[in-house]
C-alpha positions, -999 to +999 in steps of 0.1 A: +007+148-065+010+133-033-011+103-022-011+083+007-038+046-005-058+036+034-080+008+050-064-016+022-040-049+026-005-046+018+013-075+001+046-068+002+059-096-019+082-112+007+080-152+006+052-157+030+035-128+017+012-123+044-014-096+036-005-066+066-035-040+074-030-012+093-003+002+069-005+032+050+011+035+010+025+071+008+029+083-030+046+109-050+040+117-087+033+082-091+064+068-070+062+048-041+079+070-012+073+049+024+052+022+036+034+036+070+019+025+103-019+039+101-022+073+118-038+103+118-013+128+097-008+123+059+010+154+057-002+168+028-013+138+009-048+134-006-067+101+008-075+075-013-096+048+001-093+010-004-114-012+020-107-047+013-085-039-016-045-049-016-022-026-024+013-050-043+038-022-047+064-045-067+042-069-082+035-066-113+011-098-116-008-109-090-018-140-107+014-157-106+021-183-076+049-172-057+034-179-022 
């Protein structure tokens, strides 16, 4: 199943970890496949709606202090 997760913040776990909006997190079968500019075409993948939610790929506790 193909999924592409919208409207949310990334955190992409770098050192600054500054949230990023406007990006797009494309999924298939449950694995991460590209990290997006927001746009208009999800080929194929079925919506799923975060406002004001983060998307962490990588990060398996959020809780932690790396920042």
């Amino acid at each position: 199943m193909k999924r592409a997760y919208i409207n949310g913040l990334l955190l992409d776990g770098t050192q600054q970890m500054e949230p990023q909006a406007h990006k797009v997190l494309l999924c298939e079968d449950g694995v991460i496949t590209a990290v997006a500019d927001e746009g208009p075409a999800l080929d194929g993948h079925e919506a799923i709606d975060i406002p004001g939610g983060y998307a962490r790929p990588a990060l398996i506790n959020l809780h932690v202090h790396l920042a």
